[in-house]
TIKEFI-902200 format. One record per residue (C-alpha): x, y, z. Coordinates in steps of 0.02 Angstrom, whole numbers. Example, Ala and Ser with C-alpha at 12.3 -4.5 7.8 and 13.67 -1.06 7.14 Angstrom:
<nodes>
node xx = 615, yy = -225, zz = 390
node xx = 684, yy = -53, zz = 357
</nodes>
This chain:
<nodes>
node xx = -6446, yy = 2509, zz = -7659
node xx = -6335, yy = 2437, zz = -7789
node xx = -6406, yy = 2353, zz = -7920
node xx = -6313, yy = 2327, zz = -8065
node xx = -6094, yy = 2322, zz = -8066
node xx = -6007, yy = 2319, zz = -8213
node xx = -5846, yy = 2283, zz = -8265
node xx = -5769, yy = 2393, zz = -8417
node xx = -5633, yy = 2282, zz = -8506
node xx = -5650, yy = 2200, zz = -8693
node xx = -5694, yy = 2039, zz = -8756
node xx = -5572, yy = 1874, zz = -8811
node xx = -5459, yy = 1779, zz = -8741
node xx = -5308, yy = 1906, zz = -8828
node xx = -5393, yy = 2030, zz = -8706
node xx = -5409, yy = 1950, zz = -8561
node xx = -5238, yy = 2011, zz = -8487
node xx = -5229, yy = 2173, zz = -8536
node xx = -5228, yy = 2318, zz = -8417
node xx = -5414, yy = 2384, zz = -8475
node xx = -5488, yy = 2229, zz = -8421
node xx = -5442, yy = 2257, zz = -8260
node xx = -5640, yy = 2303, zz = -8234
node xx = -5676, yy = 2119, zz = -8282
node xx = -5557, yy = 2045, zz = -8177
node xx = -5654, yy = 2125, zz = -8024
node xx = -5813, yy = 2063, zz = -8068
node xx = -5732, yy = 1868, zz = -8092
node xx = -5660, yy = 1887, zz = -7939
node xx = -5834, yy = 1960, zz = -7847
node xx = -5921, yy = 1813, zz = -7960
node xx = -5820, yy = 1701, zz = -7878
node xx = -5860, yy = 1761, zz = -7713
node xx = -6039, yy = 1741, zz = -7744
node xx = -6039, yy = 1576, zz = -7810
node xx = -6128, yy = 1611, zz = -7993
node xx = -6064, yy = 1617, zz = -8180
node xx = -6068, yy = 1730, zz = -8321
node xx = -6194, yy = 1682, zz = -8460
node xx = -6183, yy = 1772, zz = -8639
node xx = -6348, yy = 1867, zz = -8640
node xx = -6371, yy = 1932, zz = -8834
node xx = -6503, yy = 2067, zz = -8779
node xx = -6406, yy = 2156, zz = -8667
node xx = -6238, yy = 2152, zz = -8762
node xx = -6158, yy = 2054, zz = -8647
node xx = -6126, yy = 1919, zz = -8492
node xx = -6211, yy = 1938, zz = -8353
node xx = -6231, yy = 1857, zz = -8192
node xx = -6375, yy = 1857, zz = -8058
node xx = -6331, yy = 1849, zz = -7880
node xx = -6404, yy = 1905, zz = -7723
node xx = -6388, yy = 2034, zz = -7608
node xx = -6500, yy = 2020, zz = -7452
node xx = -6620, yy = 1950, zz = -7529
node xx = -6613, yy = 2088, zz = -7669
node xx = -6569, yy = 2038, zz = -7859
node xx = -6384, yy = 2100, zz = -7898
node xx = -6340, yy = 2088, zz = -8074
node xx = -6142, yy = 2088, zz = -8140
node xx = -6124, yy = 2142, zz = -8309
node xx = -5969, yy = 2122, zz = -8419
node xx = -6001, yy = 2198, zz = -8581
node xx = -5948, yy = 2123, zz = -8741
node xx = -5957, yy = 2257, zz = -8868
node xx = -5792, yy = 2309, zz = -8843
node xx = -5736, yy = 2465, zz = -8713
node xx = -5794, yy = 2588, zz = -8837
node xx = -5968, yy = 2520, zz = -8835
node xx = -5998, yy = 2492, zz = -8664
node xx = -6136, yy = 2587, zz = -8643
node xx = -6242, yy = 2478, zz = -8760
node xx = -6236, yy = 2335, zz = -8603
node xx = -6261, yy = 2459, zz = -8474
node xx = -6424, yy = 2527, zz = -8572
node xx = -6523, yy = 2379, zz = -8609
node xx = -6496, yy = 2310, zz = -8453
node xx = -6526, yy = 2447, zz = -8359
node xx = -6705, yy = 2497, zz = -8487
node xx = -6742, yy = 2299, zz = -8462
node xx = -6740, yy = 2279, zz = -8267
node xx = -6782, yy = 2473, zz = -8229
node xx = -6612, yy = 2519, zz = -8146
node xx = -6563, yy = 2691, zz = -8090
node xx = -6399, yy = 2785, zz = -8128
node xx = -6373, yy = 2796, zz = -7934
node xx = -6398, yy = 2588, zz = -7928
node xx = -6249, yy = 2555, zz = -8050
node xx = -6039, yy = 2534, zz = -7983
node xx = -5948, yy = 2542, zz = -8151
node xx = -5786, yy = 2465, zz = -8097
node xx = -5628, yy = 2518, zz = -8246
node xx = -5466, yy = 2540, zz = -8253
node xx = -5381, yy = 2723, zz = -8209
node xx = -5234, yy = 2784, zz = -8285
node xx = -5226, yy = 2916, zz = -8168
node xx = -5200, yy = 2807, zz = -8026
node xx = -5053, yy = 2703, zz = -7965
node xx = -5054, yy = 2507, zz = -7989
node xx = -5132, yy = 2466, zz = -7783
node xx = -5239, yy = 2610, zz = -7773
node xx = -5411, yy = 2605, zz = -7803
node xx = -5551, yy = 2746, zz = -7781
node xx = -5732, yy = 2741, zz = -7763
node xx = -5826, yy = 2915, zz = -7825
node xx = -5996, yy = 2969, zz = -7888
node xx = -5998, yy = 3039, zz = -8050
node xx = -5902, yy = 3186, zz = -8147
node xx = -5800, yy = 3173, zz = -8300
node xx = -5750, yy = 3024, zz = -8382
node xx = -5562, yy = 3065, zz = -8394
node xx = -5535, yy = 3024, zz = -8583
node xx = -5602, yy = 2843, zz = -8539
node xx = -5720, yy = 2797, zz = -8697
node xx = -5793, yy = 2666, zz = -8590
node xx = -5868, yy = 2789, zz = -8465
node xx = -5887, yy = 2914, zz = -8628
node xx = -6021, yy = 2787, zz = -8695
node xx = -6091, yy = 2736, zz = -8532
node xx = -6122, yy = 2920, zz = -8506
node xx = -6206, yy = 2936, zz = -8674
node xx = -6325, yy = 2801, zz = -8658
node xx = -6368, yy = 2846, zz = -8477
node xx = -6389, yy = 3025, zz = -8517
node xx = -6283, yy = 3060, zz = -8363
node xx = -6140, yy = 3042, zz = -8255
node xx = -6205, yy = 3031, zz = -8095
node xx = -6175, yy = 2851, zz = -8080
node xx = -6044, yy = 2757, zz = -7957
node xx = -5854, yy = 2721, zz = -8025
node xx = -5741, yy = 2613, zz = -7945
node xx = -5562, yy = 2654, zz = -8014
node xx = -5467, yy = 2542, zz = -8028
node xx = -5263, yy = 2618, zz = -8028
node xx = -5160, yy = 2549, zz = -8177
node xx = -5046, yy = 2693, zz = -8181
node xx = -4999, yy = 2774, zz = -8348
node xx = -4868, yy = 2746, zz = -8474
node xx = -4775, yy = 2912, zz = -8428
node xx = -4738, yy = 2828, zz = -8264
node xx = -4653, yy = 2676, zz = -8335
node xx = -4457, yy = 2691, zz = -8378
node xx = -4401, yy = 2656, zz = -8516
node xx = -4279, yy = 2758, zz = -8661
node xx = -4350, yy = 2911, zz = -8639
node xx = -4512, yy = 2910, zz = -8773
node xx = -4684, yy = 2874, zz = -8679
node xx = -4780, yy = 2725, zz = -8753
node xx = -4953, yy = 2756, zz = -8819
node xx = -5086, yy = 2771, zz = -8720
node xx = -5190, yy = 2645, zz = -8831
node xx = -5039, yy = 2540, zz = -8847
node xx = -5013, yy = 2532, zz = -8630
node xx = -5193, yy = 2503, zz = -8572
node xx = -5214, yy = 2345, zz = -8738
node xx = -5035, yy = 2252, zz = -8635
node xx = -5028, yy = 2150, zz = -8481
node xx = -4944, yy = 2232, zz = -8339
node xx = -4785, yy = 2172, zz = -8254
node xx = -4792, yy = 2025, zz = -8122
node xx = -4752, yy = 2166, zz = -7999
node xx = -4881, yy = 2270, zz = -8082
node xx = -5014, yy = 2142, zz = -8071
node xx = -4987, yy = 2100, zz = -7919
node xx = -5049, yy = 2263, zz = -7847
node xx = -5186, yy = 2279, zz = -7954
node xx = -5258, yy = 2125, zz = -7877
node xx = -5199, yy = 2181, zz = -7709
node xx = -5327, yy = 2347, zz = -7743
node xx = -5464, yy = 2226, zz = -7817
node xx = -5449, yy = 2117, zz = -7645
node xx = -5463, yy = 2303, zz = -7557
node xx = -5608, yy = 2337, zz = -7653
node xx = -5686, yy = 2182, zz = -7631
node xx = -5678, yy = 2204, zz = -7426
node xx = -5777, yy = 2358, zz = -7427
node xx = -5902, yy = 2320, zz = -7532
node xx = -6040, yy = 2247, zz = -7420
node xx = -6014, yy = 2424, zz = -7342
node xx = -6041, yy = 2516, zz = -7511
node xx = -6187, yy = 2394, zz = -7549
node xx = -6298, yy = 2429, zz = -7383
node xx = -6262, yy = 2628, zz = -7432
node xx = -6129, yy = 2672, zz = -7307
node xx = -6017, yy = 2754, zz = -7445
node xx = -5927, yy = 2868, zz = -7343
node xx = -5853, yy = 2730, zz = -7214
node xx = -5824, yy = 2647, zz = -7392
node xx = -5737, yy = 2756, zz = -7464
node xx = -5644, yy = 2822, zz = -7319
node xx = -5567, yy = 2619, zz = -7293
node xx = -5539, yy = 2608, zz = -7466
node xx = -5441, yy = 2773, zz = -7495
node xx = -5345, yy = 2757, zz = -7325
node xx = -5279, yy = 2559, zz = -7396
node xx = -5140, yy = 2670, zz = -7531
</nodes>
């Protein structure tokens, strides 16, 4: 059972908009939904809150090291309370993926993402839970003809029409996860993929 979701993003208020937090915005929002706040926790790198899942502790964890570092959070929180790989959703942002479309998938690469290259590092593998979250990439955005950097795309806030969807595939998210929590990930990730 899940035990532990994180949300991949950076630090500060000049962050808080950009399209790599979008990992944070999920966990506010499932905060939110549960009814608890983020503390800062120095130990664990981070600010965590504790909610519960039938009757089971359910930690959220947004890292504040910085994307690059994320696996710092992940570790000492996951040494501290004796959490699994297979108990952790890491929920980030995916370039690959178009703004409204979110996937849910169980390890393999980490796609150039340094967030999921640290994670990976300090969990000493990558068979762990990702839900990603689609911010599409800057090839897909017009504009005269030169692609904007990757680094310089994911550190900007997206469009209104942009954000909009990304919230849209948070609120998707968010509606299957009691099904992804009791272990049903195949029903979960069949409504999920089906919703675009």
């Amino acid at each position: 059972m899940t035990k532990l979701i994180v949300g991949l993003g950076n630090p500060g208020d000049e962050h808080e908009e950009d399209r790599h937090n979008a990992g944070f915005w999920f966990v506010d929002a499932l905060a939110k939904q549960f009814n608890v706040r983020f503390e800062s926790e120095k130990r664990f790198h981070g600010k965590i809150a504790k909610a519960k899942w039938e009757s089971e502790d359910l930690f959220l964890l947004k890292p504040s090291t910085y994307m690059n570092l994320s696996g710092q959070a992940v570790g000492a929180l996951c040494r501290f309370h004796k959490i699994t790989p297979a108990d952790i959703l890491v929920v980030q942002d995916e370039l690959d993926l178009k703004p409204g479309t979110a996937r849910i998938k169980l390890g393999g690469g980490t796609g150039g993402h340094n967030g999921l290259k640290d994670i990976q590092a300090h969990l000493g593998t990558q068979d762990y839970w990702r839900l990603r979250l689609g911010i599409g990439h800057p090839r897909d955005v017009a504009g005269d003809g030169r692609m904007m950097d990757v680094a310089d795309y994911v550190l900007r806030r997206p469009q209104q029409a942009e954000q909009k969807l990304i919230h849209t595939s948070i609120e998707n998210s968010l509606q299957i996860l009691p099904l992804f929590m009791k272990g049903d990930t195949q029903t979960a990730m069949l409504e999920l993929h089906s919703k675009g």
